[in-house]
C-alpha positions as CSV (number, residue, x, y, z in Angstrom):
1,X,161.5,128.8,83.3
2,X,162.6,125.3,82.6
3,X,165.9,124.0,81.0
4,X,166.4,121.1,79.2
5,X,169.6,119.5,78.7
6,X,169.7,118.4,74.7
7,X,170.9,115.2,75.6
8,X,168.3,114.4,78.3
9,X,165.3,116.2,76.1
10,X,163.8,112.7,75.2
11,X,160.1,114.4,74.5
12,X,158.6,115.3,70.9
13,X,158.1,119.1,70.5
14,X,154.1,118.5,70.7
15,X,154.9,117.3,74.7
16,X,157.2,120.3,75.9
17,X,154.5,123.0,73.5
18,X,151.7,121.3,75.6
19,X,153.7,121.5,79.2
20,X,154.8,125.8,79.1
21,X,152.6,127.1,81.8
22,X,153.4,130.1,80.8
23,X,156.7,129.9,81.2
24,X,159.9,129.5,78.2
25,X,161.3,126.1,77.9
26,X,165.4,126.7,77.5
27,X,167.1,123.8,75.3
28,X,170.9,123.8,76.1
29,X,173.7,121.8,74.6
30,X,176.7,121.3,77.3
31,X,174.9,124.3,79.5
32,X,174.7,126.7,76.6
33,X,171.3,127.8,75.8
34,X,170.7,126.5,71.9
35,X,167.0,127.2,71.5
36,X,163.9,128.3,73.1
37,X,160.2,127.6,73.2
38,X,158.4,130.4,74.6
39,X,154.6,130.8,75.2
40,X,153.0,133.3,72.6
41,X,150.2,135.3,73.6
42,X,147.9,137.6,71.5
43,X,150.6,137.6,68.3
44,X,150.1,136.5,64.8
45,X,152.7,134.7,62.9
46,X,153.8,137.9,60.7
47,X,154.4,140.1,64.0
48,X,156.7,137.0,65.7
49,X,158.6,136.6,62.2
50,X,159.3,140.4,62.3
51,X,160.2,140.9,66.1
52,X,163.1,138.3,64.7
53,X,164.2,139.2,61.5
54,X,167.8,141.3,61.7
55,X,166.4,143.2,58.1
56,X,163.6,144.3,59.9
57,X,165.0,145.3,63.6
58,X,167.8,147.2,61.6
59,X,165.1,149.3,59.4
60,X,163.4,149.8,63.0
61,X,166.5,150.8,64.4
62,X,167.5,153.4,61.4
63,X,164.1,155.3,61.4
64,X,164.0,155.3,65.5
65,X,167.2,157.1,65.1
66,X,165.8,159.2,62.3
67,X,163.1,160.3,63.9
68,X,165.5,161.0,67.4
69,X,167.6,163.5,65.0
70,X,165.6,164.9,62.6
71,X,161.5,165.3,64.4
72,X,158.7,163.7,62.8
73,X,155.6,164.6,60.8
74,X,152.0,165.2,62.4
75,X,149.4,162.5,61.2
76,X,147.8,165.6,59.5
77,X,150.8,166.4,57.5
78,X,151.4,162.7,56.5
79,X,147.4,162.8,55.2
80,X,148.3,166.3,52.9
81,X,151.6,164.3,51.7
82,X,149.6,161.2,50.4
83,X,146.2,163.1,49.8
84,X,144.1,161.8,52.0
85,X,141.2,163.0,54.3
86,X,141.4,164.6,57.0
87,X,140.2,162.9,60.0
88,X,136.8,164.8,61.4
89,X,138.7,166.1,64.3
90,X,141.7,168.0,62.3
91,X,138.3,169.6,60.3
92,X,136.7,170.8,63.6
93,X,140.0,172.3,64.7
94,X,140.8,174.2,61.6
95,X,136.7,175.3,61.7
96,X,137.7,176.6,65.3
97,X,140.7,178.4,64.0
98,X,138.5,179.7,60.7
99,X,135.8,180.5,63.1
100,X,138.3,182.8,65.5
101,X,139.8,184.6,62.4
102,X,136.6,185.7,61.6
103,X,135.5,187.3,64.8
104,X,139.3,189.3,65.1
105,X,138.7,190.7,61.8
């Protein structure tokens, strides 16, 4: 990781994008770290404006917590709620339990 002092970062952006190695450039102002630029691998623009919006990591947050209190819902349950297919393998599983129903009775 480098760090640039604000007052000694004399490059354009286009110079310090092209130099990362792989590594987070720190910009500081008097020592305190003001901005970053960080390497971005295999991310589109929407998921890097997400991981940083406070509206979004607080909705993540909430339902985390919802779901750590209260259980969640199967994938097959959310597909009966919205009326959607079942995927091939919840059919073969209830086929098995039809199937074993039959031969008990």
């Amino acid at each position: 990781m480098r760090t640039i002092e604000m007052a000694h970062a004399t490059g354009s952006l286009v110079e310090y994008a092209g130099n990362l190695n792989g590594e987070p450039v720190i910009l500081t102002d008097r020592g305190k770290p003001i901005a970053a630029l960080v390497p971005i691998e295999s991310a589109d623009i929407e998921t890097i404006s997400l991981s940083t919006n406070p509206k979004f990591l607080a909705i993540i947050e909430r339902s985390r917590a919802r779901q750590e209190a209260e259980g969640g819902i199967s994938s097959a349950e959310m597909r009966r709620r919205l009326g959607l297919k079942q995927t091939s393998r919840s059919r073969i599983t209830k086929q098995v339990r039809r199937r074993k129903r039959v031969r008990i009775s």
